[in-house]
BADRENNU-514640 format. One record per residue (C-alpha): z, y, x. Coordinates in pm, whole numbers, padded with zeros to 5 digits, always signed. Example, Ala and Ser with C-alpha at 12.3 -4.5 7.8 and 13.67 -1.06 7.14 Angstrom:
residues 2
+00780-00450+01230 +00714-00106+01367 
end
This chain:
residues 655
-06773-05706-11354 -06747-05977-11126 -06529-05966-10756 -06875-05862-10538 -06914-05537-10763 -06537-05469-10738 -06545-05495-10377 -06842-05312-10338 -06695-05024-10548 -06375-05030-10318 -06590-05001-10072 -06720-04666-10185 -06427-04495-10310 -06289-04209-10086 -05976-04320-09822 -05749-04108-10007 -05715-04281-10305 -05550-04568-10110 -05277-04391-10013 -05166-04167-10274 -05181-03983-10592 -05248-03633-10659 -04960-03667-10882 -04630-03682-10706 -04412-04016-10851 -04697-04223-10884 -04936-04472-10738 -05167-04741-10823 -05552-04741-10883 -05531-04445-11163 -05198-04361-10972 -04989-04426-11320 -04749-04588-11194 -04400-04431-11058 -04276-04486-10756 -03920-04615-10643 -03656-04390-10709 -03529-04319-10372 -03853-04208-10210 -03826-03998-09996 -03983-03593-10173 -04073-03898-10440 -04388-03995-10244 -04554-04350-10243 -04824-04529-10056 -05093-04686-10343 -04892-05010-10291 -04569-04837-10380 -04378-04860-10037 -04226-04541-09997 -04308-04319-09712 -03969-04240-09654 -03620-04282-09825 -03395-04049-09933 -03052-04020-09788 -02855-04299-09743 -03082-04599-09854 -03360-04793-09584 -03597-05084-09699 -03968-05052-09798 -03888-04922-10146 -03584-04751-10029 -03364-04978-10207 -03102-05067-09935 -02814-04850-09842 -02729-04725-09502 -02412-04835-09265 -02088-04645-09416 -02025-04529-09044 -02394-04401-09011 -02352-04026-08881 -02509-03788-09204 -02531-04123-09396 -02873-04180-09223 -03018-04501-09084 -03351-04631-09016 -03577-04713-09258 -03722-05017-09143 -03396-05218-09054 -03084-04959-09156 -03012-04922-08807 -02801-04600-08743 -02938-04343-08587 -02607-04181-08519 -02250-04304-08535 -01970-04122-08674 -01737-04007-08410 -01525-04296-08312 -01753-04575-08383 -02034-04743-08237 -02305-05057-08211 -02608-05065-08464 -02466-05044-08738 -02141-04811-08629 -01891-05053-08748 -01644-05084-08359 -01471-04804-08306 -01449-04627-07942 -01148-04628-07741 -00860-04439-07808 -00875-04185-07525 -01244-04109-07508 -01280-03737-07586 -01303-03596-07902 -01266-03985-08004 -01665-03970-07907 -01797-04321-07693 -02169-04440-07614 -02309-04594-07959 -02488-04915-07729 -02180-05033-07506 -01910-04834-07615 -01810-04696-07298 -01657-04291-07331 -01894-03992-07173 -01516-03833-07122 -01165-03881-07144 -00876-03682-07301 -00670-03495-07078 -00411-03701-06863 -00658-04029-06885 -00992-04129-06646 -01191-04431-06612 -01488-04605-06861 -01245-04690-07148 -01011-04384-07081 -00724-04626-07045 -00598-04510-06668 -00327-04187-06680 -00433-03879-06465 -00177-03819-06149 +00155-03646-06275 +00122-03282-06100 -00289-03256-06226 -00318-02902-06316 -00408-02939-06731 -00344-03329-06717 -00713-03381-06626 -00836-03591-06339 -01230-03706-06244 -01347-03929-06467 -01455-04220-06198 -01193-04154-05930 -00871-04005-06119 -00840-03679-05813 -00727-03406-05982 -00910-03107-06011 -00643-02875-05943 -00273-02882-05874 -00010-02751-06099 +00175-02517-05907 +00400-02608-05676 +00233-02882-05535 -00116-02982-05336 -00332-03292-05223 -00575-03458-05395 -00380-03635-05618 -00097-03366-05571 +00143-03553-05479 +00296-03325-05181 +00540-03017-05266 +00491-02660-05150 +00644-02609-04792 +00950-02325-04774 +00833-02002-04843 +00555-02070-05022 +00502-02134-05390 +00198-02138-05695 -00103-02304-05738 -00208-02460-05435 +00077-02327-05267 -00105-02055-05171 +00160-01783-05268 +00416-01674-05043 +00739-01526-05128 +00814-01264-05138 +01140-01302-04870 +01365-01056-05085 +01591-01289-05264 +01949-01240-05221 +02106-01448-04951 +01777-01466-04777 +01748-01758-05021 +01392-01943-05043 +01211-01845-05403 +01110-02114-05650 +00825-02339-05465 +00648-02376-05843 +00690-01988-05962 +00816-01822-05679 +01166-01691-05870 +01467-01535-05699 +01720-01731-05844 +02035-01627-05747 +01883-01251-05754 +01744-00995-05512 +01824-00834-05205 +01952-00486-05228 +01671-00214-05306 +01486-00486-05506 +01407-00601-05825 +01212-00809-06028 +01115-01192-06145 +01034-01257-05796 +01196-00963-05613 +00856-00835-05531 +00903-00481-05698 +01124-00187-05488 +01353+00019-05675 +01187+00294-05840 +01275+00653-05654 +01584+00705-05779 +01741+00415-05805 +01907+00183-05548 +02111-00100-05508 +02118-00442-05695 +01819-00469-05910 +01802-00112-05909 +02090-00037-06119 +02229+00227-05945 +02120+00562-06001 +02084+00814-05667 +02247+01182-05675 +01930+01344-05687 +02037+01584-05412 +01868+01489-05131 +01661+01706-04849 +01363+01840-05079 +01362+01598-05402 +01298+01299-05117 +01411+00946-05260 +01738+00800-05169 +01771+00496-04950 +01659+00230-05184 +01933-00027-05100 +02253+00203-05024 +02211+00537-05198 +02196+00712-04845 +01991+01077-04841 +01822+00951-04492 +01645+01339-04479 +01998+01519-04564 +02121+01719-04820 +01967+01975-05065 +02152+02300-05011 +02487+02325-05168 +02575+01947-05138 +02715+01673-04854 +02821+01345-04794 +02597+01061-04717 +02460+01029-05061 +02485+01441-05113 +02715+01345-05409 +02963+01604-05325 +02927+01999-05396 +03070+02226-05136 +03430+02298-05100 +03546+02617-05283 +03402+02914-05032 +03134+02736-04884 +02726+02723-04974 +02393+02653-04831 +02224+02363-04629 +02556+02071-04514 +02771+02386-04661 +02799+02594-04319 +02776+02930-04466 +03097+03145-04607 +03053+03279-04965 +03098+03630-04934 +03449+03631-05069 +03410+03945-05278 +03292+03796-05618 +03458+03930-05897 +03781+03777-05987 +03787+03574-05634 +03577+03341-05745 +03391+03123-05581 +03009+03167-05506 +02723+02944-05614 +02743+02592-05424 +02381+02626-05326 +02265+02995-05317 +02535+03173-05236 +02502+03383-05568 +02844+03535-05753 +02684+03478-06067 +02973+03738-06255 +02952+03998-06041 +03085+04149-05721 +03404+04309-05684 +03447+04658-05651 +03297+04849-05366 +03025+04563-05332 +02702+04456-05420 +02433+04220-05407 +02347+03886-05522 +02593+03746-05301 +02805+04058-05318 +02789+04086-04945 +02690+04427-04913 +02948+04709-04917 +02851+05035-05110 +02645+05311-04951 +02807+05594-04811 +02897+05854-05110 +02967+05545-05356 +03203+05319-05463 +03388+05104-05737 +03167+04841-05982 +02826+04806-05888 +02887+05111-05655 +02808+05309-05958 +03057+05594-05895 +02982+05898-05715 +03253+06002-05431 +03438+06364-05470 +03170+06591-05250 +03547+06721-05123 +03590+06373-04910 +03493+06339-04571 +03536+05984-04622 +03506+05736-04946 +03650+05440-04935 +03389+05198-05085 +03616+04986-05309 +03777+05255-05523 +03677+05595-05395 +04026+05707-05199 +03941+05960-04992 +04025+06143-04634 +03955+06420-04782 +03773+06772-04599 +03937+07095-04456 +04136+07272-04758 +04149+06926-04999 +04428+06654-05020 +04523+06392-05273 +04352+06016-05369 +04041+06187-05488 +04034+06500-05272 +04042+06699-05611 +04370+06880-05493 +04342+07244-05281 +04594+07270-05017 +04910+07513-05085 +05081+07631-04768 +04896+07408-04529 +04502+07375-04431 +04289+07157-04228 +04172+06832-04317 +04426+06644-04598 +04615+06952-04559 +04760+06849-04249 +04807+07132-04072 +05111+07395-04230 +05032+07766-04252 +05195+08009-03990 +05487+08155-04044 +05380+08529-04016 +05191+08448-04338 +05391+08614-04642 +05504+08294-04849 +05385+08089-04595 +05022+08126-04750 +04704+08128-04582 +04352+07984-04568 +04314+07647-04685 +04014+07604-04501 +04097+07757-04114 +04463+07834-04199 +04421+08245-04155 +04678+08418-04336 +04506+08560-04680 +04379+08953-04630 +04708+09190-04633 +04949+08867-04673 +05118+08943-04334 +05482+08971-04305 +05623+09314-04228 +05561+09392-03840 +05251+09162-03813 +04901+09198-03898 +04596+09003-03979 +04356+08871-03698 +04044+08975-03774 +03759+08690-03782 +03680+08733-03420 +04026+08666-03320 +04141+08426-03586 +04246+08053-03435 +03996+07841-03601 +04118+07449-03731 +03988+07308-03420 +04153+07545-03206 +04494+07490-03415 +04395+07108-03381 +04381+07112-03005 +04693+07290-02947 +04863+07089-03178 +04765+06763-03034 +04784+06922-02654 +05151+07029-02734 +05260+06649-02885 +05075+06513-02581 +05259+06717-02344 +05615+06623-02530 +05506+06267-02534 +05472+06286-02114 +05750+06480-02104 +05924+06174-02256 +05783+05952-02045 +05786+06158-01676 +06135+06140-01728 +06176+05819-01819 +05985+05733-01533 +06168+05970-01277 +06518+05837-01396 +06355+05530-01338 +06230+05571-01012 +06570+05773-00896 +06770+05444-00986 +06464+05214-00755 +06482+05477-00516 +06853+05457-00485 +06811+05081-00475 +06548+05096-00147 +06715+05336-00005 +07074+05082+00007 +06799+04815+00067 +06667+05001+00412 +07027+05127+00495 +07303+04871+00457 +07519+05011+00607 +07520+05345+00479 +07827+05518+00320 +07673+05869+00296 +07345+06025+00362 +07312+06255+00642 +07140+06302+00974 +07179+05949+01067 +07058+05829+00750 +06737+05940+00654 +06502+05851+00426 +06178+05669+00518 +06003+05714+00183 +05766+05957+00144 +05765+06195-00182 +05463+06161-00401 +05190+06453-00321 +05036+06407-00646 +05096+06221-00966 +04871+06040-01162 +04764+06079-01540 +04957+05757-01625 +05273+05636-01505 +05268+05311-01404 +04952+05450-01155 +05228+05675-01017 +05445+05419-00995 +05193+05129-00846 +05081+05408-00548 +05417+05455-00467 +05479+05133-00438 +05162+05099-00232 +05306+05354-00008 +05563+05209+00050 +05429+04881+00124 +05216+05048+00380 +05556+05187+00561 +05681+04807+00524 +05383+04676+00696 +05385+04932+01001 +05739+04910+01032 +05702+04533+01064 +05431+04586+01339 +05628+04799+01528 +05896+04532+01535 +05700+04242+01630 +05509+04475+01863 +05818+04630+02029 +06006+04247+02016 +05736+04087+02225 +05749+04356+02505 +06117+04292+02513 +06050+03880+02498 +05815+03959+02802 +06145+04064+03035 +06410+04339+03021 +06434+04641+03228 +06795+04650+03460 +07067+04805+03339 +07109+05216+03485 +07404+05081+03680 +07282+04773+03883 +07045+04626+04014 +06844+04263+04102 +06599+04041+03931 +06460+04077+03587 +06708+03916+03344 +06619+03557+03217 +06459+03494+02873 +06635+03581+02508 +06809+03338+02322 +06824+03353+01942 +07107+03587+01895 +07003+03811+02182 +06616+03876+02030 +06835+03965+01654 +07029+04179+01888 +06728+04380+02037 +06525+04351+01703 +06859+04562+01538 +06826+04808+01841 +06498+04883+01859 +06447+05160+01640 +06366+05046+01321 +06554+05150+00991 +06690+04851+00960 +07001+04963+01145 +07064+05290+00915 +06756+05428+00977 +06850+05553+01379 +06527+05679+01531 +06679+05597+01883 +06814+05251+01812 +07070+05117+02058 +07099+05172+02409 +06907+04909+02581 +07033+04998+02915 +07415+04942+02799 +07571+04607+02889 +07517+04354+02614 +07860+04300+02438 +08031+03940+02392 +08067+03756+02070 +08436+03879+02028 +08326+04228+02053 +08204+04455+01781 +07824+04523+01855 +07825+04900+01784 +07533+05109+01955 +07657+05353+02174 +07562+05648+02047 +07614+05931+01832 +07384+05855+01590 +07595+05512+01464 +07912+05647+01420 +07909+05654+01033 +07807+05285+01019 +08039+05098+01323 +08225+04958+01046 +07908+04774+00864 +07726+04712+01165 +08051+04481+01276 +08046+04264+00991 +07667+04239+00975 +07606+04196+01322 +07879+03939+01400 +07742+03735+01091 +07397+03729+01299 +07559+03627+01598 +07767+03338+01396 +07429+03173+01448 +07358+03232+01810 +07406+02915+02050 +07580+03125+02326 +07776+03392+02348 +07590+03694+02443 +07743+03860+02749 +07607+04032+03069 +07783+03725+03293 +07590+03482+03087 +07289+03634+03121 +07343+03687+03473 +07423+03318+03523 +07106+03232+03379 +06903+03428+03561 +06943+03193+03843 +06881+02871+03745 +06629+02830+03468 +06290+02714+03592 +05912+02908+03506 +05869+02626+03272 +06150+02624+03109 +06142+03013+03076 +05773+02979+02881 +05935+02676+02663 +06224+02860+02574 +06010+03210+02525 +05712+03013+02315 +05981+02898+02090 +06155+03207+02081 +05805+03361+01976 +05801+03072+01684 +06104+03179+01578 +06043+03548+01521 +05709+03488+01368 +05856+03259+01100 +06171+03513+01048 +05870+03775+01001 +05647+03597+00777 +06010+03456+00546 +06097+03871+00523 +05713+03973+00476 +05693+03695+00155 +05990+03776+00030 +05890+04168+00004 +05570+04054-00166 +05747+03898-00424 +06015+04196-00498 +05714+04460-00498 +05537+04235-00760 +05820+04202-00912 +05838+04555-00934 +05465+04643-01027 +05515+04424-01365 +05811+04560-01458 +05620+04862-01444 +05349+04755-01641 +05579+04639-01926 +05797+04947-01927 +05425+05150-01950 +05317+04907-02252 +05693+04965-02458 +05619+05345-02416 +05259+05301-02571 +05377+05109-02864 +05650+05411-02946 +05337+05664-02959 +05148+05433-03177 +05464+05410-03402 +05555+05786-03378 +05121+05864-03468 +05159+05605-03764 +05513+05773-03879 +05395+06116-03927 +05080+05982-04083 +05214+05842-04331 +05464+06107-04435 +05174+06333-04464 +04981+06062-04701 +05332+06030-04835 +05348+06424-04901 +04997+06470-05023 +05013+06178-05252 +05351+06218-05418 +05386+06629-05489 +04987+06668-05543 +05090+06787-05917 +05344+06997-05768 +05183+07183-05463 +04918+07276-05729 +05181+07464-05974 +05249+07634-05632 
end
């Protein structure tokens, strides 16, 4: 064949016979021959130029290898160009490696350059350090700002610390102001560290004690008695609301003293648990028991009436009137005696046998119940009442208390009496000085009593206001009688002429001793006015009758009262003066005069006041002494009948 028909037959064969084989590995007109070896899925254009290359080798037939830093070993197959580098390389064929600090030792495969930098580096190459306080070590790429702060500290480049007070990432924590010492916290974590404030604990002292607990860091542990389970004061143990019942103090730490209970341990325990003791600290409760003759929790209830003993759990005697609630003695009912009223009387009745049996009865024996002498138990010459007549207990009760009564005033009437004979006596030598035997020119003022009082010192007080009555009128009298006298004297019987001048001192004593009052030994006439006035050297005796048992007194007294005068007192004197004092010097002298009297009244008047009160007490006293015998004379003869009743009970019973 020549080249046209070889041409022309090209020409006319299909298109896919230039390109490949329908067997795989070979190419060539009749596609028998093999391809290269590191074809690609061993495939071969008709030229044998592989399509592609297996891993790792480039070229037309594949026969090149690929750049050792070629990512997956694979490179293009025209010129072995990687297509990726292997981290930490780069150019064409991957064979510089990338800066040290690029991230995740990755850079651009063209220039180089890093996409990123490992923490604590910025800029192209990564070769620039972060600022110190960047939160991670990591800063912008371009600029090197950090991103965020470590805490503690703030600005861009963080740079500035956290003010006082304030601590964290951007500083935007505040403390939490309960360190100890009102210390500042930790700008970077906010930590206490010298400790917390009282009441507080935790890292940063932002946690209050639990309830319960108080103090430094919340190591102390509260009572646990306060007002209604309330918490304690967190930083000093105090019980702010008060005490549960049954405990005080500040921090209710204390129980209550021995006989106390209740809310701040005001109330008073009963006092009758068993054994004395105490009561419960908060309720009050005698948790063993009361003692006898009470009952209750808090053992503050006496037995009710017909009980007694434990738990009032005894029955009284039905013989006692009364039952003591603690162990059952008894006052015991008409015709019973003894602790327990279990005794019958024997020769006496009444209630406790008080009362003995008459002694008409034959042996002494009668009713033990109204004290009638048993039926045909008289003695010889008597005979029974019958019922009608009988003297019942109360009767025989009565009399017997009306007859000690009466003895008992008897007693004291003549105490009295004696009493008042001996005051009498005294007031009588008081009134009459001068006195040396009673008689018709001594009589007595005093009035006798018209009736006398139920008690004593009533008797005595109205006598005494009797007689201060007397006192009072006889002092009125005097002043009354002493003025008309001060006004001017009548003339003496015998002469004649002008009034007489004004009084002096001595001269008023003089008429106030004459004029009738019982003063001067009680004479109802007084002194003769119209006899001449004696002189200071005479004995001033009234002339009359009526003075002639007490001349000898009367001088003594009456010259002592004239010791005091200014003048002698004699009719010539008084004469003399008649004359020449003036009108004013008669008022002067009178007005003072007047003074005089009225003070000498008022001195006598106090000093009466204070010998009646005086008096009056003593009274009083005396009527208190006589009271206190009766109570001890009652008390005496109860007890010997207790005495009696509880000593010979075995005895009287035999009888």
């Amino acid at each position: 064949m020549n080249r046209i028909s070889i041409l022309l037959c090209l020409v006319h064969l299909p298109v896919t016979h230039l390109y490949s084989c329908s067997n795989n590995g070979f190419y060539g007109t009749y596609c028998n021959i093999s391809c290269p070896n590191n074809c690609g899925d061993n495939t071969c254009q008709y030229l044998g130029t592989c399509f592609s290359c297996k891993t790792g080798f480039h070229g037309s037939k594949c026969s090149s290898s690929c750049p050792y830093n070629c990512d997956g070993n694979t490179c293009r197959i025209e010129n072995g160009a990687c297509l990726l580098c292997k981290p930490g390389f780069y150019g064409s064929q991957c064979g510089v490696s990338c800066p040290t600090n690029c991230k995740d030792n990755v850079c651009y495969q063209e220039h180089g350059t890093c996409s990123s930098c490992e923490s604590g580096f910025y800029k192209n190459h990564c070769d620039t350090p972060c600022p110190t306080n960047c939160k991670d070590n990591s800063c912008d790429f371009d600029y090197g700002t950090c991103y965020q702060c470590k805490p503690g500290w703030t600005g861009t480049t963080c740079q500035k610390k956290c003010v006082d007070g304030w601590f964290g990432e951007g500083c935007n924590h505040q403390c939490s102001g309960h360190c100890r010492d009102n210390m500042i916290c930790n700008y970077v974590t906010g930590h206490c560290e010298r400790g917390c404030s009282l009441g507080w604990t935790g890292y940063r002292c932002e946690k209050e004690c639990e309830d319960g607990t108080f103090g430094l860091e919340c190591t102390n542990k509260c009572s646990g008695h306060c007002l209604d389970d309330s918490p304690c004061n967190k930083k000093t143990g105090v019980c702010d609301k008060g005490c549960s019942p049954g405990y005080i103090n500040s921090n209710c730490g204390a129980e209550c003293s021995t006989g106390y209970f209740g809310m701040n341990c005001r109330e008073n325990c009963s006092g009758h648990c068993v054994n004395n003791e105490s009561c419960d600290h908060v309720t009050g409760v005698c948790f063993n028991g009361c003692q006898d003759g009470y009952i209750g929790t808090r053992c503050d209830d006496i037995c009710k009436k017909g009980y007694y003993g434990k738990n009032c759990s005894f029955v009284c005697s039905p013989n006692c009137k009364t039952c003591r609630h603690t162990d059952g003695l008894c006052s015991c009912k008409a015709g019973w005696m003894g602790p327990n009223c279990t005794t019958e009387c024997v020769w006496s009745f009444g209630e406790n046998c008080q009362y003995p049996c008459g002694g008409y009865c034959i042996d002494q024996r009668c009713d033990r119940f109204n004290g009638s002498c048993l039926f045909g138990n008289c003695t010889l010459g008597t005979q029974q009442n019958d019922d009608s007549k009988h003297i019942t207990p109360v009767t025989i009760a009565f009399i017997v208390g009306l007859s000690a009564s009466v003895i008992v005033n008897i007693v004291a009437i003549g105490s009295f009496l004696l009493e008042l004979r001996i005051h009498s006596k005294y007031m009588d030598n008081r009134h009459c000085q001068c006195c040396d035997s009673a008689g018709s020119t001594c009589t007595s003022k005093n009035e006798s009593p018209q009736k006398w009082t139920s008690s004593a010192s009533e008797r005595q007080f109205d006598i005494k206001r009797r007689e201060w009555e007397e006192v009072k009128k006889k002092y009125y009298n005097v002043k009354s009688s002493s003025k008309e006298k001060l006004d001017g004297l009548k003339r003496p019987k015998t002469g004649g002429g002008p009034p007489l001048p004004p009084l002096t001192l001595g001269e008023e004593t003089y008429l106030h001793l004459a004029d009738g009052e019982p003063n001067l030994c009680g004479v109802e006439g007084g002194i003769d006015t119209d006899a001449p006035l004696p002189s200071i050297s005479e004995p001033l005796v009234p002339d009359t009758e009526a003075a002639a048992g007490c001349s000898q007194k009367a001088d003594s007294t009456l010259s002592a009262i004239a010791s005091t005068a200014p003048l002698e007192i004699s009719l010539d004197s008084l004469q003399d003066k008649q004359a020449k004092p003036s009108k004013r010097t008669e008022k002067k002298e009178s007005a003072s005069r007047k003074r005089k009297l009225e003070e000498l009244e008022e001195i006598n008047l106090t000093l009466d006041n204070q010998r009646l009160e005086k008096e009056i007490l003593k009274i009083k006293e005396e009527k208190e002494v006589l009271t206190l015998k009766q109570e001890v004379l009652l008390l005496k003869k109860q007890k010997l009948i207790l005495d009696i009743q509880t000593t010979y009970p075995s005895f009287l019973a035999e009888i």
